[in-house]
Each structure stands twice: as C-alpha cells, then as structure tokens.
N, CA, C and O atoms as CSV, one atom per row, in Angstrom:
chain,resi,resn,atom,element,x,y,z
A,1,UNK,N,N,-10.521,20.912,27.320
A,1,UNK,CA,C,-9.831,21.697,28.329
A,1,UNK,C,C,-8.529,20.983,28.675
A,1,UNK,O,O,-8.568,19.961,29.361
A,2,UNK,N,N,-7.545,21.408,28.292
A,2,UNK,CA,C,-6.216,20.893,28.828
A,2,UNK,C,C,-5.735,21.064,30.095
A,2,UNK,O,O,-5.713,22.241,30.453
A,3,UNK,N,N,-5.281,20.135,31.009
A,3,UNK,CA,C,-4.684,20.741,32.226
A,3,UNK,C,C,-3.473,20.883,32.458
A,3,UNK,O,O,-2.776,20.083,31.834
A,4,UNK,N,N,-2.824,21.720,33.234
A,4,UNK,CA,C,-1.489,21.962,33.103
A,4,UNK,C,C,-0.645,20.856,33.883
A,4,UNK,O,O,-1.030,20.428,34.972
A,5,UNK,N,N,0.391,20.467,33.340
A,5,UNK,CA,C,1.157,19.129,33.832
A,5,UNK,C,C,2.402,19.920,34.421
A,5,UNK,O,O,3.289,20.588,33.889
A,6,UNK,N,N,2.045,19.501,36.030
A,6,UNK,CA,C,3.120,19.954,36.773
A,6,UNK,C,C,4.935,18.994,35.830
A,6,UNK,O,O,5.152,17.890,35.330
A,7,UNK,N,N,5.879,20.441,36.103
A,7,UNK,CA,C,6.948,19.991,35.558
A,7,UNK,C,C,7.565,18.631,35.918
A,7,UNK,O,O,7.660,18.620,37.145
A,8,UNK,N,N,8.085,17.336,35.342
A,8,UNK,CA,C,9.113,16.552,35.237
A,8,UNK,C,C,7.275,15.669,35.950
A,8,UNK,O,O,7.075,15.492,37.151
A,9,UNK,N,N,6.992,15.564,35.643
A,9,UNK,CA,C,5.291,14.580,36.389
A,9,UNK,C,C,5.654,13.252,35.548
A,9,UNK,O,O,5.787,13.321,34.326
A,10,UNK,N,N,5.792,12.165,36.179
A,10,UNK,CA,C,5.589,11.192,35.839
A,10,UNK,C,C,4.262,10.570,36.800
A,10,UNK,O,O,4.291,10.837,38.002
A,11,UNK,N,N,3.067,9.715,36.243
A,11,UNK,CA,C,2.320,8.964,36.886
A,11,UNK,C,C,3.017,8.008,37.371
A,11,UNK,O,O,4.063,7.433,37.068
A,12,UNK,N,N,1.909,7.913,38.536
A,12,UNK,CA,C,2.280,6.669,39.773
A,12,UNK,C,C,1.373,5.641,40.457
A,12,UNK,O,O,0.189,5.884,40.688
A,13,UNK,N,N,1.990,4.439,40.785
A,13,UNK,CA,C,1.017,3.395,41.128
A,13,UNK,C,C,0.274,3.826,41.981
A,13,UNK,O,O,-0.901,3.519,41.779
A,14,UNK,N,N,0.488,4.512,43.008
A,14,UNK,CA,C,0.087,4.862,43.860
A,14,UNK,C,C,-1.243,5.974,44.068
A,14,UNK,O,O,-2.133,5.836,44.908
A,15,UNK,N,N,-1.125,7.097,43.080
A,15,UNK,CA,C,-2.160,7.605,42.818
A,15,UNK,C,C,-3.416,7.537,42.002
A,15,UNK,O,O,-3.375,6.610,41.193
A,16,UNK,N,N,-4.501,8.231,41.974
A,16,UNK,CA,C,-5.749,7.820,41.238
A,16,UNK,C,C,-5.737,7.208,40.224
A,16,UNK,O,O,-4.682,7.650,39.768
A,17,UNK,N,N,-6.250,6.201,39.155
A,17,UNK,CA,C,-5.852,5.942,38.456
A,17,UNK,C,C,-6.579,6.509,37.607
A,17,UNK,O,O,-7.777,6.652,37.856
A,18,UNK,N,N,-5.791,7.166,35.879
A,18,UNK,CA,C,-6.569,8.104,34.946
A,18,UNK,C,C,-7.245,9.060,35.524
A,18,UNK,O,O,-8.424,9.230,35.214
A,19,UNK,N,N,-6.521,9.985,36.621
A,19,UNK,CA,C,-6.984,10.775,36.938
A,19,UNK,C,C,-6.619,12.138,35.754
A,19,UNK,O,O,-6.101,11.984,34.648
A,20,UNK,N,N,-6.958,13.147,36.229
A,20,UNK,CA,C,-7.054,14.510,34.834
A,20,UNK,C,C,-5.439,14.530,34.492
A,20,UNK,O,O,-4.986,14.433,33.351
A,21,UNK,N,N,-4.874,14.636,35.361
A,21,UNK,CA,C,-2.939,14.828,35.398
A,21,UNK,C,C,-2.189,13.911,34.589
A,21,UNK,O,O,-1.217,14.172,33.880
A,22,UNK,N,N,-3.005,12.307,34.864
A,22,UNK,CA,C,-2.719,11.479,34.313
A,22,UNK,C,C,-2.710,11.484,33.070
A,22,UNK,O,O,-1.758,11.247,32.326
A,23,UNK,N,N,-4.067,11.829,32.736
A,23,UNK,CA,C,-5.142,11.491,31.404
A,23,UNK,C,C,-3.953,12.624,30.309
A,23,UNK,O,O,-3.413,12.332,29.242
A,24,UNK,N,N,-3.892,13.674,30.953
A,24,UNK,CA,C,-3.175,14.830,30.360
A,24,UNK,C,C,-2.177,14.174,29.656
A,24,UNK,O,O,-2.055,14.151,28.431
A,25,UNK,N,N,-1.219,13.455,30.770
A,25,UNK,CA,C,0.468,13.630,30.580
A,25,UNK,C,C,0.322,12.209,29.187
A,25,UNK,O,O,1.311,12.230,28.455
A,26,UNK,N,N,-0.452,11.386,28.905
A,26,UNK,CA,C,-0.729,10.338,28.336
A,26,UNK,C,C,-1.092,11.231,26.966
A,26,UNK,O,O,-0.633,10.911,25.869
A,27,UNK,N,N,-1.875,12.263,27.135
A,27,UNK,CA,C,-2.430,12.926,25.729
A,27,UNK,C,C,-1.304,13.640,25.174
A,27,UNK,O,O,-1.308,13.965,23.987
A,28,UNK,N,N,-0.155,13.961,26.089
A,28,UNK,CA,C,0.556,14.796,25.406
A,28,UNK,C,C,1.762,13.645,25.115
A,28,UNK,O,O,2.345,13.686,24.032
A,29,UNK,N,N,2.032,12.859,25.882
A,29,UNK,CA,C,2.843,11.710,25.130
A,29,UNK,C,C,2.472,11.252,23.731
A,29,UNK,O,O,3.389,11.113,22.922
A,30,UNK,N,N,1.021,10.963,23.302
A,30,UNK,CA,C,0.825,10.139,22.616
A,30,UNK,C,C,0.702,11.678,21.219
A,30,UNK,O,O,1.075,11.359,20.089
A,31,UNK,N,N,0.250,13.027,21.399
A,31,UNK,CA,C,0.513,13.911,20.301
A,31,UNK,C,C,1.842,14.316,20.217
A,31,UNK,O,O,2.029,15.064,19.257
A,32,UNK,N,N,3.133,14.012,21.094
A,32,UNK,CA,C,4.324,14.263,20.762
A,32,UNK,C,C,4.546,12.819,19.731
A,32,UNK,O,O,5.170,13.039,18.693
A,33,UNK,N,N,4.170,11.679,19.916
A,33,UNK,CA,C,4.480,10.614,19.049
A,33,UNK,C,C,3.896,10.377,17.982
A,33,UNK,O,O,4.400,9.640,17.134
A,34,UNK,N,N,2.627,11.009,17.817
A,34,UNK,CA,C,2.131,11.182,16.528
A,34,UNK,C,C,2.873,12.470,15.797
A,34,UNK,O,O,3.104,12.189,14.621
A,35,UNK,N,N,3.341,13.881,16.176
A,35,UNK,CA,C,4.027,14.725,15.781
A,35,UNK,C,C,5.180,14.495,15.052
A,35,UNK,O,O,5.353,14.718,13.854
A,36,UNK,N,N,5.973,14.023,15.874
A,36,UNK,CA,C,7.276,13.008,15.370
A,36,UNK,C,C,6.965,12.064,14.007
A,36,UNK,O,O,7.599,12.300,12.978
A,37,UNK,N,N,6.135,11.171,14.039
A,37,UNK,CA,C,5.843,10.466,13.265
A,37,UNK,C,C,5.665,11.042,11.616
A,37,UNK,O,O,6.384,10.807,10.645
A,38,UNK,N,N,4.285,11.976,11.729
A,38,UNK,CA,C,4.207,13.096,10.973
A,38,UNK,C,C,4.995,13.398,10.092
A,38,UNK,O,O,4.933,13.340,8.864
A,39,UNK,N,N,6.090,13.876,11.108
A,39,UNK,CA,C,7.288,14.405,10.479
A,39,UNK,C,C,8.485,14.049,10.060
A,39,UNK,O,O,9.429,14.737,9.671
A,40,UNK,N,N,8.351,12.815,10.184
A,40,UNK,CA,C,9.216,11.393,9.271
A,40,UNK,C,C,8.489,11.684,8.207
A,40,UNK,O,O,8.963,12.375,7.305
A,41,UNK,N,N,7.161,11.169,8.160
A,41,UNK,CA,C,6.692,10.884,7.016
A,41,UNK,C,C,6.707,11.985,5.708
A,41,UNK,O,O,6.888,11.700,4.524
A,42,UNK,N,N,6.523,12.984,6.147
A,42,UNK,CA,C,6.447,14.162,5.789
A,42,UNK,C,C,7.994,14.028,4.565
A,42,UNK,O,O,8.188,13.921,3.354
A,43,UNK,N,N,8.868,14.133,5.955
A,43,UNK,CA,C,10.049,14.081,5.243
A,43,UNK,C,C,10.364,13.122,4.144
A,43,UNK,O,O,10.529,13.603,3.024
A,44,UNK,N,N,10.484,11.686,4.325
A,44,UNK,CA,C,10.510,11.074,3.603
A,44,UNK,C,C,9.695,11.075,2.658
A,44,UNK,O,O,10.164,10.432,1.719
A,45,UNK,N,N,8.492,11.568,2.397
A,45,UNK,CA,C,7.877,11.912,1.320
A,45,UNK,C,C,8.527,12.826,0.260
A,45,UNK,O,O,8.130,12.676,-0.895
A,46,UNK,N,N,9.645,13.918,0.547
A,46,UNK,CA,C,10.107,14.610,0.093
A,46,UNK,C,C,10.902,14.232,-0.574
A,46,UNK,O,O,10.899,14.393,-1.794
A,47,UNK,N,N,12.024,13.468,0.255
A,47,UNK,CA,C,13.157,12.691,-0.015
A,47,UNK,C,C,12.186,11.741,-1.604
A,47,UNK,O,O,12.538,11.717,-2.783
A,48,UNK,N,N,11.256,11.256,-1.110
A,48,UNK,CA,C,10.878,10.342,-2.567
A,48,UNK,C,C,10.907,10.805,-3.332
A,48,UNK,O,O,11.287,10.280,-4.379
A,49,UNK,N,N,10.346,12.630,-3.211
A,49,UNK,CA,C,9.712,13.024,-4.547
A,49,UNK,C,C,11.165,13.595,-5.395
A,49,UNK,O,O,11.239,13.671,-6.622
A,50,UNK,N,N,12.213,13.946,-4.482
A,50,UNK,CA,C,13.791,14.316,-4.898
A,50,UNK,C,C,14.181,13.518,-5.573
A,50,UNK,O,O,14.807,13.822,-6.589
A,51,UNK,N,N,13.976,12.441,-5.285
A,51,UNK,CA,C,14.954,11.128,-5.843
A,51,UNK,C,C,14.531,11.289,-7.379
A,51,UNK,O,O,13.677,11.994,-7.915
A,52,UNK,N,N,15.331,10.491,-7.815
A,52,UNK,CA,C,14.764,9.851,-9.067
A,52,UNK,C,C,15.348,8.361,-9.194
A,52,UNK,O,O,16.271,8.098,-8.424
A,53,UNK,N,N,15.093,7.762,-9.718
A,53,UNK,CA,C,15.645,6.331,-9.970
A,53,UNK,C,C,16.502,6.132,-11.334
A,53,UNK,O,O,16.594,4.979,-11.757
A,54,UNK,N,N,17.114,7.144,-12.023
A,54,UNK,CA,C,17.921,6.811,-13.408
A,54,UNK,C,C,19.522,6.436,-12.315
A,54,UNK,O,O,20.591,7.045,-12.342
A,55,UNK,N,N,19.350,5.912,-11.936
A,55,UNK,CA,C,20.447,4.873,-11.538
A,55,UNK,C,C,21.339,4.259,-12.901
A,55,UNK,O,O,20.935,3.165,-13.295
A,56,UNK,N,N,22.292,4.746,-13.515
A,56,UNK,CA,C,22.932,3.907,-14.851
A,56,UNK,C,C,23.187,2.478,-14.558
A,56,UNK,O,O,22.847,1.514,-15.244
A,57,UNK,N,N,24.057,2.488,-13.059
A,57,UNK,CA,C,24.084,0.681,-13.275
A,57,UNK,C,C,23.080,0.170,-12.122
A,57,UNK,O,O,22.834,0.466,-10.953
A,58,UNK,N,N,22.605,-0.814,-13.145
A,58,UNK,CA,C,21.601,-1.765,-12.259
A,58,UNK,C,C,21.804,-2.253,-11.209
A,58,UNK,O,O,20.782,-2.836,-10.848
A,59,UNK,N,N,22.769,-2.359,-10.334
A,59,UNK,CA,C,22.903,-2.565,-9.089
A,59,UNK,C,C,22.741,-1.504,-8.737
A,59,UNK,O,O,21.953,-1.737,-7.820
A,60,UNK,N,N,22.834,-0.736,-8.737
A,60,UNK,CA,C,22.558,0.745,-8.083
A,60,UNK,C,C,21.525,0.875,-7.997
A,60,UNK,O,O,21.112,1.279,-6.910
A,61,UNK,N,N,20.567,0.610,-9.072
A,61,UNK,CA,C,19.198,1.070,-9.234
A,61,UNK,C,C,18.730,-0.273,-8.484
A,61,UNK,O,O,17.886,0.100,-7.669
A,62,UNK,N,N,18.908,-1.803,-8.378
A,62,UNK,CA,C,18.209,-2.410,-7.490
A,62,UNK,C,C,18.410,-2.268,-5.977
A,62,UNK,O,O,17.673,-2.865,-5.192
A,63,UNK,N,N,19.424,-1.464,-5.566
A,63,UNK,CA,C,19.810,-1.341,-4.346
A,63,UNK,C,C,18.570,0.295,-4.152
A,63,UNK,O,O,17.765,0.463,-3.235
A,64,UNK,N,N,18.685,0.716,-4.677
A,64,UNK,CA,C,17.869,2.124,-4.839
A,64,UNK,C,C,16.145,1.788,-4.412
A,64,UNK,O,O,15.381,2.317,-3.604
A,65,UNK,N,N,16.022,0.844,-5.220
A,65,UNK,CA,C,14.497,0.101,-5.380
A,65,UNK,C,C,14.198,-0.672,-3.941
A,65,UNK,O,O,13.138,-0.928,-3.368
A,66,UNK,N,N,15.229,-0.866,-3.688
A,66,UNK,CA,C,15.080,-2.024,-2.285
A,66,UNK,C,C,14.711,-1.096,-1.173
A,66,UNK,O,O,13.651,-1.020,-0.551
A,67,UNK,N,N,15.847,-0.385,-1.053
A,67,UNK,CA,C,15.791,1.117,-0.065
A,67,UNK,C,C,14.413,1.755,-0.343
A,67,UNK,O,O,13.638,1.918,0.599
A,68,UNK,N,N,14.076,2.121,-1.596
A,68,UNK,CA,C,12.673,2.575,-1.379
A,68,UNK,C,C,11.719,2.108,-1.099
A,68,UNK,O,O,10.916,2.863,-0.550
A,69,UNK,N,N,11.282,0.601,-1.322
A,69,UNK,CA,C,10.327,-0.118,-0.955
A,69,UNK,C,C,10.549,-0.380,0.500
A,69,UNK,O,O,9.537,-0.730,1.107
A,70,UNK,N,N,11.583,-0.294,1.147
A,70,UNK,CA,C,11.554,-0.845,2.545
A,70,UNK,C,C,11.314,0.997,3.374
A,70,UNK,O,O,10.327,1.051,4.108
A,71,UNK,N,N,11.821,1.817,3.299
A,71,UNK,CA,C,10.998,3.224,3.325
A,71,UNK,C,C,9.656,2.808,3.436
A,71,UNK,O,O,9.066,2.730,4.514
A,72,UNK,N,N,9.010,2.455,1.995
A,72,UNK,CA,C,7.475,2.497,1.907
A,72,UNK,C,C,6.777,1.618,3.195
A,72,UNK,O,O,5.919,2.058,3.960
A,73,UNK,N,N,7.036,1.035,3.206
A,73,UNK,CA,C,6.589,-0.445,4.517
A,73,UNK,C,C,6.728,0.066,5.241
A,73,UNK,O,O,5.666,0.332,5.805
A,74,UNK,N,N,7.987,0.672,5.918
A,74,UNK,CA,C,8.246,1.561,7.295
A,74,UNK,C,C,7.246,3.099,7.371
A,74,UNK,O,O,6.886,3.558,8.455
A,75,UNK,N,N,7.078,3.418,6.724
A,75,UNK,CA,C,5.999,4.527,5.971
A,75,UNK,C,C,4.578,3.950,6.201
A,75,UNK,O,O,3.671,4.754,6.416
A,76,UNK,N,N,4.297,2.551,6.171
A,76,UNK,CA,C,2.817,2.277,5.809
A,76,UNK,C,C,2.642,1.445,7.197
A,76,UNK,O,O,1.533,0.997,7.487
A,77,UNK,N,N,3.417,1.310,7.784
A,77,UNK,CA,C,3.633,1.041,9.010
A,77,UNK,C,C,3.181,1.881,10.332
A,77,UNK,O,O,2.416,1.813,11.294
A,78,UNK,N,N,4.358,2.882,9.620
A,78,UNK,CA,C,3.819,4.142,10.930
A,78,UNK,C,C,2.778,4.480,10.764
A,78,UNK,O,O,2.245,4.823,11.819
A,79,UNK,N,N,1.671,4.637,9.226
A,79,UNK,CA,C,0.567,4.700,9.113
A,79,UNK,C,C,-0.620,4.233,9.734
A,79,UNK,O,O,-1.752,4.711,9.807
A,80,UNK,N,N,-0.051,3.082,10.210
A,80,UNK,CA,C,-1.368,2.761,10.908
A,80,UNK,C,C,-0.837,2.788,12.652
A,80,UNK,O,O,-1.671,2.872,13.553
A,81,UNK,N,N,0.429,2.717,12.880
A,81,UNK,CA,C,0.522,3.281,14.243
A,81,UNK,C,C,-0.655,4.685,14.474
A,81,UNK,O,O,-1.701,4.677,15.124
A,82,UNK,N,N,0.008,5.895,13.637
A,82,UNK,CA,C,-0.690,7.108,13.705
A,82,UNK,C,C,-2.326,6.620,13.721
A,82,UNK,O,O,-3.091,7.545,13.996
A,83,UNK,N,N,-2.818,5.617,13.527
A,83,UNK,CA,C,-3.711,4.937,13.783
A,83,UNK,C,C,-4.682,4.903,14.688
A,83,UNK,O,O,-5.767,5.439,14.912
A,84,UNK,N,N,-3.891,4.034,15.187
A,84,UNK,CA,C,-3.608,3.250,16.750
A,84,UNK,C,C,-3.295,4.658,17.960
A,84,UNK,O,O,-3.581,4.570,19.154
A,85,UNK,N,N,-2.708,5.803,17.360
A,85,UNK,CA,C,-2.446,6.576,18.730
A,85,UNK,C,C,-3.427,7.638,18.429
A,85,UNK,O,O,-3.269,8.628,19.142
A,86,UNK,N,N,-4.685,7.742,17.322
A,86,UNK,CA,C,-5.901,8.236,17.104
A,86,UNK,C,C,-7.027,7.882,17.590
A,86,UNK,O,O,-8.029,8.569,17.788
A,87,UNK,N,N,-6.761,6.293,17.865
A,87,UNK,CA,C,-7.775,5.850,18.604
A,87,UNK,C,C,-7.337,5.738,19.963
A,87,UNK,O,O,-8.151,5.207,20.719
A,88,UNK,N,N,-6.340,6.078,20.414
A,88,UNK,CA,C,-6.066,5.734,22.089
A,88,UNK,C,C,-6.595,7.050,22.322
A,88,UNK,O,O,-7.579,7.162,23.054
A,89,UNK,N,N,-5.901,8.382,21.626
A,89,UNK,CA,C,-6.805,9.779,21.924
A,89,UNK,C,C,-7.939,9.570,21.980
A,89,UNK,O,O,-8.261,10.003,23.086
A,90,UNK,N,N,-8.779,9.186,21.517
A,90,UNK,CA,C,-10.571,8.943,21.466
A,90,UNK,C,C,-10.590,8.338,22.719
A,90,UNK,O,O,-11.119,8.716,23.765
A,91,UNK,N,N,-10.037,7.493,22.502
A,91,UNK,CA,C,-10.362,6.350,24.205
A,91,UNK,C,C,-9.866,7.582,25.696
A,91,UNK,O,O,-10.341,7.349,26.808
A,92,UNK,N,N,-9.031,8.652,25.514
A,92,UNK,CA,C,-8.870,9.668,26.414
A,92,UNK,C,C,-9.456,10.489,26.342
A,92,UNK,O,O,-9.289,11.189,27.341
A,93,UNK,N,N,-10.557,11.142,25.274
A,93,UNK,CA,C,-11.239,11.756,25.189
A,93,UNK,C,C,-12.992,11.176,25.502
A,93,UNK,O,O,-13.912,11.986,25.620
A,94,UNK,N,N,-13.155,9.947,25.579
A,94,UNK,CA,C,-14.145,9.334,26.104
A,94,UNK,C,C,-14.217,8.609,27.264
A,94,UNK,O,O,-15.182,7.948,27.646
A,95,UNK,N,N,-12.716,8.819,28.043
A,95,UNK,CA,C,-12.338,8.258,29.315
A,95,UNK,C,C,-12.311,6.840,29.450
A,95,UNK,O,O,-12.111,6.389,30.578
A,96,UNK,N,N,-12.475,6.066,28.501
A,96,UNK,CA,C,-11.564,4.752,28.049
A,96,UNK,C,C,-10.518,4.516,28.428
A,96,UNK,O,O,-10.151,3.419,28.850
A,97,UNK,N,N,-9.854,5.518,28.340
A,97,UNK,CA,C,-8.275,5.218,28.058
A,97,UNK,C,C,-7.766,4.416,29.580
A,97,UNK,O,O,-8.124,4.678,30.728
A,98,UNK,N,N,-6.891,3.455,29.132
A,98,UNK,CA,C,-6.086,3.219,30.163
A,98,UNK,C,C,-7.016,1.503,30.967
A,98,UNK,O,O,-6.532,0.865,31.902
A,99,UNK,N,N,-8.164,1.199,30.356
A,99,UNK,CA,C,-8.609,0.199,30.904
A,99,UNK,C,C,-8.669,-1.010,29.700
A,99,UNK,O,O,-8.937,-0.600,28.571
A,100,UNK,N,N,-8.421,-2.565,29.882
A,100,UNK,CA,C,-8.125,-3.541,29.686
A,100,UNK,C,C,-9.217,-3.356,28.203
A,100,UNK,O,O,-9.877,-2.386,28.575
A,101,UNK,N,N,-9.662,-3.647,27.056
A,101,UNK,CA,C,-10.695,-3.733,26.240
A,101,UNK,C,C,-11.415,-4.906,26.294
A,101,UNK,O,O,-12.557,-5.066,25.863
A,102,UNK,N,N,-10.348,-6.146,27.119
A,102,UNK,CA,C,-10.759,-7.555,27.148
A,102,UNK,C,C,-12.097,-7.649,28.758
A,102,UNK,O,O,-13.302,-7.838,28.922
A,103,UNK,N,N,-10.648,-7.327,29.746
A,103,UNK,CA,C,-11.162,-7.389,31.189
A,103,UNK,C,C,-11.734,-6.518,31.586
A,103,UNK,O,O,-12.856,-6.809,32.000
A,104,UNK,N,N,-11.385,-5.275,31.668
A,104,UNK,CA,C,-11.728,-3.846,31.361
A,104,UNK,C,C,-11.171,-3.532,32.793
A,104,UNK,O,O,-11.799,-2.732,33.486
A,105,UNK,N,N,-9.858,-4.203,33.348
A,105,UNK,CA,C,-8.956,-4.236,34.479
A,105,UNK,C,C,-8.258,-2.725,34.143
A,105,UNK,O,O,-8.664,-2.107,33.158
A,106,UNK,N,N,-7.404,-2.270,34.832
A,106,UNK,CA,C,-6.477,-0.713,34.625
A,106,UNK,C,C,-5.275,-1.727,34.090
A,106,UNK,O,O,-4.774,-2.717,34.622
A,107,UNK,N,N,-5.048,-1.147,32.965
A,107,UNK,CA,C,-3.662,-1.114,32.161
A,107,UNK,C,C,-3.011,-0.474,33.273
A,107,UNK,O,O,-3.390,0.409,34.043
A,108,UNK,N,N,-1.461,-1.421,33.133
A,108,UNK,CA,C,-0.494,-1.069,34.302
A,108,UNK,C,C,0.198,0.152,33.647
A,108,UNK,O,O,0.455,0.155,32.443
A,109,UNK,N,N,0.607,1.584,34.773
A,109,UNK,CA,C,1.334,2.153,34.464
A,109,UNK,C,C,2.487,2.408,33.562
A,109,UNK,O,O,2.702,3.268,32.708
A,110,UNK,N,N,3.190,1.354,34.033
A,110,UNK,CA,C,4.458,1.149,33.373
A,110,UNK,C,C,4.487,0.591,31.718
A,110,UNK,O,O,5.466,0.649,30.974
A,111,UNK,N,N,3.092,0.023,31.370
A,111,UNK,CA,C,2.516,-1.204,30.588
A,111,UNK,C,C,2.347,0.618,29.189
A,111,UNK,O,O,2.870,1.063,28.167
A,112,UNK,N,N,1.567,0.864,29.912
A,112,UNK,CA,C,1.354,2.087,29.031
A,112,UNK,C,C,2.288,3.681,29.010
A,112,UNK,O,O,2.028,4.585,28.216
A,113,UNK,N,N,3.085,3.728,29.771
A,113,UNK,CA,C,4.453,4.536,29.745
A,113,UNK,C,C,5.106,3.533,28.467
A,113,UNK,O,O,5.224,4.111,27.386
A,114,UNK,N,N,5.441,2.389,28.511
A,114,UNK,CA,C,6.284,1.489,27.527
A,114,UNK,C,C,5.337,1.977,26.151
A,114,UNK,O,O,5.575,2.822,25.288
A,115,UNK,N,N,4.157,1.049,26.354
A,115,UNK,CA,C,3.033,1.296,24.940
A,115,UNK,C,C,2.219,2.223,25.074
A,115,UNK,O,O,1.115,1.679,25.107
A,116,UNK,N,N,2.025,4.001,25.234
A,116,UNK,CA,C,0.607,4.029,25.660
A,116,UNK,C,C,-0.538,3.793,24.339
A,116,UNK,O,O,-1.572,4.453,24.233
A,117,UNK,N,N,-0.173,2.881,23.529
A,117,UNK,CA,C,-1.681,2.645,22.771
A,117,UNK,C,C,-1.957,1.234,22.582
A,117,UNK,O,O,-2.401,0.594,21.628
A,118,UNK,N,N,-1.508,0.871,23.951
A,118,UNK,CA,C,-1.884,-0.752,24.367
A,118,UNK,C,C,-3.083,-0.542,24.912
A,118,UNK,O,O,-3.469,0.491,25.458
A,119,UNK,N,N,-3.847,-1.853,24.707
A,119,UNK,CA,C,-5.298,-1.373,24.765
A,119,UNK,C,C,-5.563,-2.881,25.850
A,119,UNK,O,O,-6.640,-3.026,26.428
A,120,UNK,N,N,-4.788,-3.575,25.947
A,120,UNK,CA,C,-4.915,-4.874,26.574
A,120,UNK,C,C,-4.158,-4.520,27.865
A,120,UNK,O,O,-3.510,-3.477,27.951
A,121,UNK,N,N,-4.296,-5.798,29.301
A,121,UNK,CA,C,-3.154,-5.722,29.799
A,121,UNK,C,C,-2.346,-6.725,29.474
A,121,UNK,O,O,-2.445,-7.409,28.455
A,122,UNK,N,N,-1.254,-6.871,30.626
A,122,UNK,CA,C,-0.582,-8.021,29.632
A,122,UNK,C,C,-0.654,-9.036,29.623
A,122,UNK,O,O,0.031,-9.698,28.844
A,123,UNK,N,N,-1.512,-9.597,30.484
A,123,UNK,CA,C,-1.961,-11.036,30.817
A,123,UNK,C,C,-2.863,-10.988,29.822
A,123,UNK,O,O,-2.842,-12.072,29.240
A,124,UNK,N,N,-3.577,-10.316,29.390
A,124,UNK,CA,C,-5.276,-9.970,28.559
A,124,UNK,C,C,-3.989,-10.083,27.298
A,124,UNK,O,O,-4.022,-11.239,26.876
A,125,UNK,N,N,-3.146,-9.462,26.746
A,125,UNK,CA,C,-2.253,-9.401,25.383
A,125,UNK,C,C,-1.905,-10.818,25.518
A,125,UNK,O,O,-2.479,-11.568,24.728
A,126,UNK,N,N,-1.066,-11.358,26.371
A,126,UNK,CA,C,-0.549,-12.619,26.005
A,126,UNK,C,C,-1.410,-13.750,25.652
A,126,UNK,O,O,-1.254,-14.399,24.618
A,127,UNK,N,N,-2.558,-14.038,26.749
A,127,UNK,CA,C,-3.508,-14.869,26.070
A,127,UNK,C,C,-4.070,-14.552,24.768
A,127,UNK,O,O,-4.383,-15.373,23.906
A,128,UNK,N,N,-4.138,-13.688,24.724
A,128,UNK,CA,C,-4.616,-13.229,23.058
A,128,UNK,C,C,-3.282,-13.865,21.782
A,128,UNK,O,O,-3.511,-14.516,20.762
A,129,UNK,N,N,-2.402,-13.558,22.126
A,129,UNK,CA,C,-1.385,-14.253,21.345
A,129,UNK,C,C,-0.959,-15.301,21.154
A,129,UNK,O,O,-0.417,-15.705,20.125
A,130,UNK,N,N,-1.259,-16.153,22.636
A,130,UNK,CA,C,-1.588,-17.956,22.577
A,130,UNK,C,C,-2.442,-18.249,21.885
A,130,UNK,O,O,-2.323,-19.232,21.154
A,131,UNK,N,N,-3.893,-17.274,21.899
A,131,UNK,CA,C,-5.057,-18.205,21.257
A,131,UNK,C,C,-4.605,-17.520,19.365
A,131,UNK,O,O,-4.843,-18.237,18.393
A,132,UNK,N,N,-4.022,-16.221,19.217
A,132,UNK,CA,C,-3.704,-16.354,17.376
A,132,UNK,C,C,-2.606,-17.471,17.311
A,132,UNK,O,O,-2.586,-18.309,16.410
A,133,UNK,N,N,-1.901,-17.434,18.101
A,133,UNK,CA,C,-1.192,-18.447,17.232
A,133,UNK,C,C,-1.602,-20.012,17.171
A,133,UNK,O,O,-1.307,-20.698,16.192
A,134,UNK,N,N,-2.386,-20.586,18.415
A,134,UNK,CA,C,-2.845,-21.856,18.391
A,134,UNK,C,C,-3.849,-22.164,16.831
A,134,UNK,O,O,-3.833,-23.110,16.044
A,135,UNK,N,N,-4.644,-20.921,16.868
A,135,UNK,CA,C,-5.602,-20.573,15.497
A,135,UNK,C,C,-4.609,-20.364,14.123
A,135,UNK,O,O,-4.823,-20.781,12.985
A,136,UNK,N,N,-3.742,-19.773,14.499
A,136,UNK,CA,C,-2.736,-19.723,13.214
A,136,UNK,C,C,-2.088,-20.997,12.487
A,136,UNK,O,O,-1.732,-21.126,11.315
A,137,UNK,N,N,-2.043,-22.054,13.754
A,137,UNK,CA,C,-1.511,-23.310,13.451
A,137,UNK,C,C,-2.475,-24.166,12.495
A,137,UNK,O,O,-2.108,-24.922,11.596
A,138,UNK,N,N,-3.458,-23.951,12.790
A,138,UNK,CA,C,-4.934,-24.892,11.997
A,138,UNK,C,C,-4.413,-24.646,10.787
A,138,UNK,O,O,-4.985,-25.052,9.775
C-alpha cells in the first residue's frame, strides 16, 4: 500500500521516526535511484553493443579499450549499488529500514537523506572502518 507524500515533504528530526510518510518518501527516493541507475546501464549497454573496436591506429584503439573497461567497472559498480538499494527496500518493506544493523540506534535523518542505503550510523560506520583497516594492516 503506498501512501501519498504530501508535496515538497522532506522528513524531520522532530517527528516520528520511520513513520508511514517517512518510510514512503525513503521508498520513493531509493526507486527513483535505482530507476536512474537502470537507465545508465541500459544505455551504456547499447552504446557497447554500437561500438566496435576496429580502431586503425592503435592508440585509438588503446584509448577505446581503456574507456571501455573503465565504463565496465563503473557498470559493475552501480551493479551492486542497485544491490544495496534492493536490500534497503526489503529493510522498508520489513520495517528495518532506517535503524543502526550494529546498535540498532535510528540512522540520523540527514545520515540517510545523504546515503539512504546506509545501514550503519555514523559512529557504528566509522568504528567499523577503524577496526578494517587496523585488520587490513596485519
């Protein structure tokens, strides 16, 4: 059941937190950013299949090759974003959404307006990034 999002609605500290209005305006952020995404990919898929690579001089064709492989990465990239904003939908569709995965504290407003498929807050993200990289150092 979708609810209707009063016009120009931004959430606020102040009100319920993940309440239905909320939960909404977060679901439709995060299927406008998967939409978008989509439709890069989409495109640039096209663009690949147009191309061809008979490039005559080899600088051309390694400059060609570079451009496409860095496409692909940016491509396999957003891939797993579209991911990441599949599973934040689940987490709004199971009323997850919006709480710490570590602390299970409320993700700050603003924290998830910036990311909404931050799943940490940011005290809960940063320690997490002290302890990979202290582990990364070993």
């Amino acid at each position: 059941m979708t609810i209707p999002l009063p016009i120009d609605y931004r959430p606020q500290e102040d009100e319920e937190f993940m309440n239905p209005v909320m939960l909404e305006f977060f679901k439709h952020k995060l299927l406008a950013w998967r939409e978008e995404l989509l439709a890069e990919s989409s495109a640039t898929l096209q663009t690949l299949q147009n191309e061809t690579l008979q490039e005559p001089d080899l600088a051309d064709r390694a400059s060609s090759e570079t451009e496409r492989a860095l496409e692909l990465r940016t491509r396999d990239r957003e891939r797993k974003l579209i991911g990441k904003i599949d599973e934040a939908l689940r987490r709004i569709d199971e009323n997850e959404y919006g709480f710490c995965e570590i602390t299970g504290d409320p993700i700050s407003i603003k924290r998830l307006e910036a990311r909404p498929i931050a799943t940490m807050t940011l005290e809960a993200q940063e320690q997490h990034e002290r302890m990979e990289k202290v582990h990364r150092d070993d």
